[in-house]
C-alpha positions, 0 to 999 in steps of 0.5 A: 500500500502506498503511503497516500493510501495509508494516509487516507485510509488514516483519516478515514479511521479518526473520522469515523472515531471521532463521528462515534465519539459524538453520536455516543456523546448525544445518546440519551443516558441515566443520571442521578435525578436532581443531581448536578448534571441535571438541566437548569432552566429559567422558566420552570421549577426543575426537579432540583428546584424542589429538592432543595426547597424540601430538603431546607423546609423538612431540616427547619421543622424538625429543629423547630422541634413543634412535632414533640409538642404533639399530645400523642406520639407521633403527630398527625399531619394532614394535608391542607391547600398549597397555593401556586401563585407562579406564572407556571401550571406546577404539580404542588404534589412534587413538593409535598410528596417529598417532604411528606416522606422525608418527615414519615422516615423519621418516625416524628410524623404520620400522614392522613390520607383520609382527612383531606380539604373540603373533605375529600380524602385522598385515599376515599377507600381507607376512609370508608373502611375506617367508617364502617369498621366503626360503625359495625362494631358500634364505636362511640369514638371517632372512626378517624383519628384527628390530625394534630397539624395541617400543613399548607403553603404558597409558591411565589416567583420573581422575575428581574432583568439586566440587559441579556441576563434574566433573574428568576427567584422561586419562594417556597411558603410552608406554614403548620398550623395546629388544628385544636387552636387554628394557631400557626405553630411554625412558619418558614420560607426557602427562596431559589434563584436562578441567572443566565440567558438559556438552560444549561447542564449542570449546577 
């Protein structure tokens, strides 16, 4: 073979590794959800957004140190209405969930699922069983165990811009409140802003 010939044939090979290397490089992959290869945007709450929203909020509550002050051990929570006062259509439940279960992990609280807003339960079946139980073994007390708190909330944004950069700053409102005296018991507020001109990978 001549030495044009091996040439060629050269750069074809580093061609084709290097038009590999970039098709493999656009392959969708896994990654840790939230985590810092995750897509940062400017017009949405991502998931890393609500992450550290609950993460704060959760570690807030628990060293207020109000769940202790429940009659009985663990507290009752219920779920109360979380306002999105955003210019975005969000899924509160992204949030609540979470905190939700950060806190039911830690063995100081215990969620309701059958006391809801307005009286509709979340899970209408476990409720319904829990009413006829009571009903058919003639019970005098309440078939459903009273929440000790509600926990409601509000999402806010606010949007600034200087020249080609944008500024969105999300605030994430939880308040408890105890149920027996309608009293908020603790409040807290976690704010997560943002700068930058389009999305990006990573943060």
């Amino acid at each position: 073979m001549s030495v044009k010939s091996l040439l060629l044939a050269s750069a074809g090979l580093g061609l084709l590794v290097l038009t590999g290397c970039q098709t493999t490089g656009n392959q969708a992959r896994y990654i840790e959800s939230g985590g810092t290869e995750s897509i940062t945007t400017l017009n949405q709450i991502n998931i890393q957004d609500w992450q550290q929203a609950a993460d704060r909020l959760v570690q807030s509550l628990l060293q207020s140190g109000v769940l202790e002050r429940a009659p009985r051990q663990p507290a009752i929570l219920a779920i109360s209405r979380i306002i999105n006062n955003t210019q975005q259509q969000v899924d509160t439940d992204a949030l609540i969930k979470k905190i939700r279960v950060d806190l039911n992990k830690t063995g100081k609280v215990v969620t309701t699922t059958t006391v809801g807003l307005g009286g509709r339960a979340e899970d209408p079946l476990a409720k319904s069983e829990a009413e006829y139980r009571a009903f058919m073994n003639d019970e005098e007390q309440e078939a459903l165990p009273k929440p000790h708190y509600s926990l409601s909330g509000k999402l806010l944004e606010d949007r600034v811009r200087a020249g080609k950069d944008r500024q969105v700053t999300y605030s994430f409102q939880l308040s408890l409140t105890e149920i027996g005296t309608g009293l908020a018991v603790w409040e807290d507020e976690t704010q997560i802003s943002k700068l930058g001109r389009k999305p990006s990978v990573g943060w």
